[in-house]
Backbone as CSV, one residue per row, in Angstrom:
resi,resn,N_x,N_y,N_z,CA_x,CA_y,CA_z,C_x,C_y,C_z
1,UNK,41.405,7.576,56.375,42.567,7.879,57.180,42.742,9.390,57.210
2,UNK,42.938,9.853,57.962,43.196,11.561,58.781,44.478,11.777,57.791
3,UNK,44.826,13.248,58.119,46.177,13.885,57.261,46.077,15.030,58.107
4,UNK,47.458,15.126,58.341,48.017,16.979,59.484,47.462,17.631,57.983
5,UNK,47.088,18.716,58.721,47.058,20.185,57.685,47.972,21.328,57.987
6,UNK,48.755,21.245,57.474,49.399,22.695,57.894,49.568,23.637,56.766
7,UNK,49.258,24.914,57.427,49.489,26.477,56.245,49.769,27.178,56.638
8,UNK,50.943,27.634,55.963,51.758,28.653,56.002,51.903,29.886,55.408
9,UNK,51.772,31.024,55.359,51.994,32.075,54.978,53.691,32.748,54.342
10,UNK,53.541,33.156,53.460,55.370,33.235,52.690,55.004,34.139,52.291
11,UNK,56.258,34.640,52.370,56.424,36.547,51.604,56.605,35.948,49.921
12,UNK,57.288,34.586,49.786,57.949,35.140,47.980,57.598,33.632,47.361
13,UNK,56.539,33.543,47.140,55.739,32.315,46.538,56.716,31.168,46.004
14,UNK,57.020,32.082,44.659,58.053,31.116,43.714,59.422,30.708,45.003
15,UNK,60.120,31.053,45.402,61.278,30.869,46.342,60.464,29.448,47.382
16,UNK,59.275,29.948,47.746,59.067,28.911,48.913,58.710,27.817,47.937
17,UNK,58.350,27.599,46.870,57.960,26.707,46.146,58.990,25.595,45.969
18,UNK,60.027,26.676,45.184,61.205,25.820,44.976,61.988,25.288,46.619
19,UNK,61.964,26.123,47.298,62.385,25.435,48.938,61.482,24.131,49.193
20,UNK,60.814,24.279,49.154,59.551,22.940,49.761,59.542,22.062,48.489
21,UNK,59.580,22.067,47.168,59.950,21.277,46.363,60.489,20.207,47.011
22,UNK,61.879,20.678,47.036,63.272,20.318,47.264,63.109,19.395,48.678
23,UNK,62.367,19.924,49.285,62.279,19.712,51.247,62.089,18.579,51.146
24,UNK,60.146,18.418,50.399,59.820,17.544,49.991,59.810,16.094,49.204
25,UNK,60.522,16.801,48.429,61.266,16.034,46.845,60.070,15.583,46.265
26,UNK,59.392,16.753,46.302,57.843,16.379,45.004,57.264,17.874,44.719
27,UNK,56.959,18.052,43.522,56.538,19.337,43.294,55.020,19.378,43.383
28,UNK,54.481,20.630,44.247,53.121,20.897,44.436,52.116,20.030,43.441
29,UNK,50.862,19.862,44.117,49.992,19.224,43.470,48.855,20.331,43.055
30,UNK,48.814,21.105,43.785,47.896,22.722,43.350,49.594,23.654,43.162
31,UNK,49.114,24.367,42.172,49.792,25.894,42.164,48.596,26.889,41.283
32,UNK,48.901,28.116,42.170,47.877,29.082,41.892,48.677,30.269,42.020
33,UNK,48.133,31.634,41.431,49.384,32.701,41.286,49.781,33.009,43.228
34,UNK,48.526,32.524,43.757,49.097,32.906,45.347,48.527,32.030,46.303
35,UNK,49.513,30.721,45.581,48.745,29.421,46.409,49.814,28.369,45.801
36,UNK,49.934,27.566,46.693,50.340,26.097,46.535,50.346,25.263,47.521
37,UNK,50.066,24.038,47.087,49.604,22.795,48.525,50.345,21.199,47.775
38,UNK,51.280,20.796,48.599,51.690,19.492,48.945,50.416,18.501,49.082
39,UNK,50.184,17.455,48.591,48.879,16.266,49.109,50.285,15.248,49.420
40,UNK,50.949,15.423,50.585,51.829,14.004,50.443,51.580,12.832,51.107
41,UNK,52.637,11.594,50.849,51.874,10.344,51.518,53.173,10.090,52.757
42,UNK,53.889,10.668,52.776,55.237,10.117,53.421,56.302,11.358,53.595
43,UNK,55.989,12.386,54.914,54.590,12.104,56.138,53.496,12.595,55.081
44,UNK,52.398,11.605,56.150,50.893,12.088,55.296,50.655,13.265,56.018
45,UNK,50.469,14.308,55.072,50.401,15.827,55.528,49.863,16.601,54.001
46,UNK,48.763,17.530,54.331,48.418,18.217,53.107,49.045,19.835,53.691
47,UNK,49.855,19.850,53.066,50.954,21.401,53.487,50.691,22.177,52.273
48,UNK,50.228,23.279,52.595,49.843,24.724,52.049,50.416,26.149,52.371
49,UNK,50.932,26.331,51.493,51.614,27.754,51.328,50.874,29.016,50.760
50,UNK,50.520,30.202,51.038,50.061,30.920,50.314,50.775,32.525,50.765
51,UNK,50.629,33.431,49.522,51.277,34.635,50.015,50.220,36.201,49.601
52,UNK,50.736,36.614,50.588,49.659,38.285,50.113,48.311,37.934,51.329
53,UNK,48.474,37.115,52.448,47.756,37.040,53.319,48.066,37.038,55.211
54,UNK,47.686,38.008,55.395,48.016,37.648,56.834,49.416,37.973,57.350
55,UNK,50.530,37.801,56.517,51.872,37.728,56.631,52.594,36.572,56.391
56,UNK,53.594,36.041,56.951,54.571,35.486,56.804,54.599,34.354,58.430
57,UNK,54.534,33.070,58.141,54.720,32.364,59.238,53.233,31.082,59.698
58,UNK,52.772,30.589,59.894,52.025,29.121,60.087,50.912,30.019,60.641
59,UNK,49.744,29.881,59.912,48.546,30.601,59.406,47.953,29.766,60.802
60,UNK,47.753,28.566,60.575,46.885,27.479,61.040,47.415,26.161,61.114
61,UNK,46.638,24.797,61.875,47.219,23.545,61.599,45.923,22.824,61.411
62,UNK,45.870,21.540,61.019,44.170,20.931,60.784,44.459,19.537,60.968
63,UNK,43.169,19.259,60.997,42.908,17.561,60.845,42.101,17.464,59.658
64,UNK,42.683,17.348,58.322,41.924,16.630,57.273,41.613,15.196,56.963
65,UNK,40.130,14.974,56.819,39.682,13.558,56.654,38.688,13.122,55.433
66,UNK,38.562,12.161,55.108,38.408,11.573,53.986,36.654,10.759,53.718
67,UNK,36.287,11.147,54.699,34.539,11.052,54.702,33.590,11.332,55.703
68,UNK,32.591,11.628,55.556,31.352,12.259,56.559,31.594,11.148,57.783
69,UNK,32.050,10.008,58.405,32.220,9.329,58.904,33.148,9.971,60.190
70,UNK,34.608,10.128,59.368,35.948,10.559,60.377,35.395,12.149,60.219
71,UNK,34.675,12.847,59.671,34.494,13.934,59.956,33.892,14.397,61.601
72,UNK,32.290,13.278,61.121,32.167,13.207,62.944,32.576,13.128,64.009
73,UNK,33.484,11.721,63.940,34.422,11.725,64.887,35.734,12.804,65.377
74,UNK,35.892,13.726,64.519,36.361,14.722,65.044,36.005,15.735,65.455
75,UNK,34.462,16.082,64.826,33.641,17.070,65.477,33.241,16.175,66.521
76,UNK,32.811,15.608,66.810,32.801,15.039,68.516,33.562,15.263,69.327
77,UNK,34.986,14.827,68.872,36.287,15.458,70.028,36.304,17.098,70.124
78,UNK,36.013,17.647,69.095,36.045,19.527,69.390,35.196,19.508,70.630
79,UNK,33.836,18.953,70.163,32.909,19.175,71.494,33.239,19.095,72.656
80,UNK,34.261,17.470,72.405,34.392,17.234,73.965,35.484,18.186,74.961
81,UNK,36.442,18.958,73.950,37.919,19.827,74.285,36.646,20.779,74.964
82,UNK,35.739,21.217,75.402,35.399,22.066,75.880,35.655,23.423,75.456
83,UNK,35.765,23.697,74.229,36.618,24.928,74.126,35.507,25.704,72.832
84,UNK,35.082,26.816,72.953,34.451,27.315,71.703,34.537,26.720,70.090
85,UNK,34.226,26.366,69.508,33.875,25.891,68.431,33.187,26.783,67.313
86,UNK,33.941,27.224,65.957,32.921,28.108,65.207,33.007,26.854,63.931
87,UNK,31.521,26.777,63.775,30.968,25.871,62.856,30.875,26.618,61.725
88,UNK,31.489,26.277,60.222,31.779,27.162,59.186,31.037,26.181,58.508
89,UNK,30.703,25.021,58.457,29.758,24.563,57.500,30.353,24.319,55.971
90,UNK,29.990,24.107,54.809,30.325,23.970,53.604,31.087,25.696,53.899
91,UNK,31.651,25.297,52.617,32.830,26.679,52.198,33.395,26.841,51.015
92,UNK,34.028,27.631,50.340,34.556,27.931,49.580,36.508,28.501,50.345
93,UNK,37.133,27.828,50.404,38.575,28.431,50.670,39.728,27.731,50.154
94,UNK,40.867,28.311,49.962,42.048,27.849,49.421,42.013,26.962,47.792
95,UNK,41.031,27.292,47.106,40.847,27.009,45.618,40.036,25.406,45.799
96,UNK,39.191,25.117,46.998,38.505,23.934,47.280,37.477,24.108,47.992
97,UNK,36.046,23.556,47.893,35.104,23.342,48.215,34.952,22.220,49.514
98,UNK,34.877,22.965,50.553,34.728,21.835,52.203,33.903,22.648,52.936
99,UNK,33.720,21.357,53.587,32.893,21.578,55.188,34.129,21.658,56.382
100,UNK,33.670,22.582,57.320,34.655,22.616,58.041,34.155,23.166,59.476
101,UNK,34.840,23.323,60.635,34.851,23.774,61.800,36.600,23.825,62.089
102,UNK,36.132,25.142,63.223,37.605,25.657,64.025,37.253,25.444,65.364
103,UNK,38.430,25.736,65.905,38.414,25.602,67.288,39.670,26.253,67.431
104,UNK,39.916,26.687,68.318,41.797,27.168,69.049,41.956,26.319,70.554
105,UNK,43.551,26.056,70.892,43.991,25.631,71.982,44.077,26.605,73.065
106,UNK,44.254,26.480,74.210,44.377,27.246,75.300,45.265,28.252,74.916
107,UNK,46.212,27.942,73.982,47.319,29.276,73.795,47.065,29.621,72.865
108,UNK,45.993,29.988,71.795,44.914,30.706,70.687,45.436,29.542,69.589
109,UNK,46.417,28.628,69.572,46.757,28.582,68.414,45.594,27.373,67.587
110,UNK,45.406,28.245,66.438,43.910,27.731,65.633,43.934,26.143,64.692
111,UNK,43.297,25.466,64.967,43.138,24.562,64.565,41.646,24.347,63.564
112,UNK,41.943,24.080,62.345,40.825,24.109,61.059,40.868,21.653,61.029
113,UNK,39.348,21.516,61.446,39.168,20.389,60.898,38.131,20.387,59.645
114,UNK,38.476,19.093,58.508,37.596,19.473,57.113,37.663,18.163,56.586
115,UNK,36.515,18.775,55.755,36.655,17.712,54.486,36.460,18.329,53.213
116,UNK,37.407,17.979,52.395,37.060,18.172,51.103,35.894,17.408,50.382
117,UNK,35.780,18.416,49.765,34.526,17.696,48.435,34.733,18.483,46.813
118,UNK,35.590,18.940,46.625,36.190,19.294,45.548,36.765,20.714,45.394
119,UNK,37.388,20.605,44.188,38.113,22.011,43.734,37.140,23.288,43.418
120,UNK,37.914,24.327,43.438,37.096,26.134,43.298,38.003,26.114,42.442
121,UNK,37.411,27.743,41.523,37.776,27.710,40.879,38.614,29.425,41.401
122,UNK,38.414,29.747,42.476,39.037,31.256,43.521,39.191,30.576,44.531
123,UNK,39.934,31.978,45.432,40.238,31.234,46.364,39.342,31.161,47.742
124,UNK,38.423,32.485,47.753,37.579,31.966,48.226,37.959,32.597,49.756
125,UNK,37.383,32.705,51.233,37.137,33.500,51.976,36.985,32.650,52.975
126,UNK,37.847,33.314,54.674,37.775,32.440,55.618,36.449,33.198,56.846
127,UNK,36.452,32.193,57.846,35.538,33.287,58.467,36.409,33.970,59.493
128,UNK,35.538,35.113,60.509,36.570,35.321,61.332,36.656,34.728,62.323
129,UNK,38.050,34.575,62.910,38.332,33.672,64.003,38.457,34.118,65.535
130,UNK,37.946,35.843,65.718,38.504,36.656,66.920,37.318,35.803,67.744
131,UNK,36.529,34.951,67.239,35.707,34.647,68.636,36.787,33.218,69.466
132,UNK,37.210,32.698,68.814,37.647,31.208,69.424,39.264,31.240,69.278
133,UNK,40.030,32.766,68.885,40.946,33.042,69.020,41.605,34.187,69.419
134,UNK,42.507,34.594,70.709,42.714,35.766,71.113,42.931,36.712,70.330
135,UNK,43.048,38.196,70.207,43.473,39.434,68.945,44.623,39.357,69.437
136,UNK,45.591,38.375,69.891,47.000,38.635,69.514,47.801,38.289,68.533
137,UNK,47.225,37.893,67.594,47.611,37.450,66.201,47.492,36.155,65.821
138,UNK,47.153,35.223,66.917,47.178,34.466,66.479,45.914,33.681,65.927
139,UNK,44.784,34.625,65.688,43.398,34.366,64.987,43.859,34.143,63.202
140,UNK,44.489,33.417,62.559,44.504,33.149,61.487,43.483,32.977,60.391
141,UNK,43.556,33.518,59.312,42.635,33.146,58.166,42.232,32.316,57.648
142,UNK,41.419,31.101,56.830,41.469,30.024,56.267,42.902,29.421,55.690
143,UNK,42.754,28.777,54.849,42.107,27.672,54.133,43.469,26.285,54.205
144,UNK,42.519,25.567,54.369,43.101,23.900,54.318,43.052,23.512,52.599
């Protein structure tokens, strides 16, 4: 079964922590000195916060899935959106080990599909996104 990805960028880690705690009513399942991620079931959504990147405000959104199976099937639909595609392949980002591809919508905004295959032990490095996203800011950095 699929899960929204969304990540967000925050100026004051601890503050958004305790905000989204609360939002949530479950405390992070990762925390890292400049990282934390929600795995929730209800909405199913893996929500990620991180700070000291990019700025302040929704980095990216994703389709995370749960085997080489639904992975395809979503790299099939990128293909079919007609729209540039950067194939990132295995990775290292957001303190987890995935395969992944991007794509952006007609209005740049970037979309990361993945799969996990386990935890890092850093956080690890996105690629750049100015090809499949305009330089108006809205080319965002990794990680799901």
């Amino acid at each position: 079964m699929k899960r929204l990805h969304v990540h967000v960028g925050v100026d004051d880690l601890a503050a958004s922590i305790q905000f989204y705690s609360i939002l949530f009513a479950a405390q992070p399942s990762v925390t890292k000195p400049d990282y934390a991620k929600w795995m929730l079931e209800d909405p199913r959504v893996n929500f990620a916060i991180s700070q000291g990147r990019d700025g302040a405000g929704v980095r990216h959104l994703g389709i995370q899935v749960e085997n080489r199976a639904e992975l395809a099937e979503v790299y099939g639909r990128l293909e079919e959106a007609a729209r540039p595609v950067l194939e990132e392949g295995k990775t290292t980002c957001c303190y987890a080990r995935s395969e992944k591809s991007w794509i952006a919508d007609p209005d740049g905004t970037v979309w990361e599909t993945f799969l996990t295959e386990g935890e890092a032990t850093h956080y690890g490095a996105g690629p750049e996104l100015a090809a499949i996203a305009p330089a108006d800011g809205h080319a965002a950095s990794c990680c799901g």
